[in-house]
VEXGU-377265 format. One record per residue (C-alpha): x, y, z. Coordinates in Angstrom, 3 decimals, m for minus. Layout:
REC       px       py       pz
REC        X        Y        Z
...
# end
This chain:
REC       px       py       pz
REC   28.477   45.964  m52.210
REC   28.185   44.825  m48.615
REC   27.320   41.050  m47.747
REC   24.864   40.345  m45.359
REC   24.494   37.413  m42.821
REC   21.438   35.290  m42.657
REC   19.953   32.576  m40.642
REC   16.586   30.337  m41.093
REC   14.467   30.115  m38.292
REC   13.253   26.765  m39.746
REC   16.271   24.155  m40.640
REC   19.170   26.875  m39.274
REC   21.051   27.420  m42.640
REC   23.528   30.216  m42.096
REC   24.759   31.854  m45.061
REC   26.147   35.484  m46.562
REC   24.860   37.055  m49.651
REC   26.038   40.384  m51.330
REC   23.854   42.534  m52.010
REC   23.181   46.458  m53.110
REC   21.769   48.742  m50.248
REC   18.162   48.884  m52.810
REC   18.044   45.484  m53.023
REC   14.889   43.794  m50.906
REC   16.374   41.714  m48.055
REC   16.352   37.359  m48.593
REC   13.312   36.251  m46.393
REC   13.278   32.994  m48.481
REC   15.615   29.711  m47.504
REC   17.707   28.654  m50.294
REC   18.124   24.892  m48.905
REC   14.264   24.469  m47.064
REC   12.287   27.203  m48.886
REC   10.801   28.046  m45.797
REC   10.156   32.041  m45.560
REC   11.597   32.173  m42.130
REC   15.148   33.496  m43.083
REC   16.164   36.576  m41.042
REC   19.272   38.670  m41.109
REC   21.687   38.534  m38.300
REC   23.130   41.359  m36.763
REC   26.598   41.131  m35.303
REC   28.794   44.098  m33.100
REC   31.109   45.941  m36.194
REC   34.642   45.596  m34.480
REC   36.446   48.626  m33.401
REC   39.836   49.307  m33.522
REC   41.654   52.447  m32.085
REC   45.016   52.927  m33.678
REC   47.543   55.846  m32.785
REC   47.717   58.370  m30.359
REC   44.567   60.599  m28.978
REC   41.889   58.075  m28.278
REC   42.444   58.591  m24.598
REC   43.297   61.951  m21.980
REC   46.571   60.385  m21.096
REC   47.538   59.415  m24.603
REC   48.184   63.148  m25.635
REC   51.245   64.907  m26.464
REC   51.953   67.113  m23.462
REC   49.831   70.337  m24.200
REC   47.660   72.150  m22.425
REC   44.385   71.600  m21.420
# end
């Protein structure tokens, strides 16, 4: 199950929950119960590993 990131818009309480893909996302705050909770979306980090990511990085042949 992945765990998403949320933030209020009212008292800023940041927090992760799990949760399955059908499940509705949280719009209520847990510590204000304010409905101004919001997911945040962060850049996934990418990480090349190995040889063939790049034109000089292969092995020799031809093009």
């Amino acid at each position: 199950m992945p765990s998403y990131h949320y933030r209020c818009k009212n008292c800023g309480y940041d927090f992760s929950q799990y949760q399955s893909f059908d499940d509705d996302p949280i719009t209520v705050c847990p510590q204000c119960h304010q409905e101004q909770v919001r997911k945040v979306f962060s850049a996934v980090p990418i990480e090349f590993k190995g040889h063939g990511f790049y034109r000089t990085d292969r092995s020799g042949g031809k093009d």
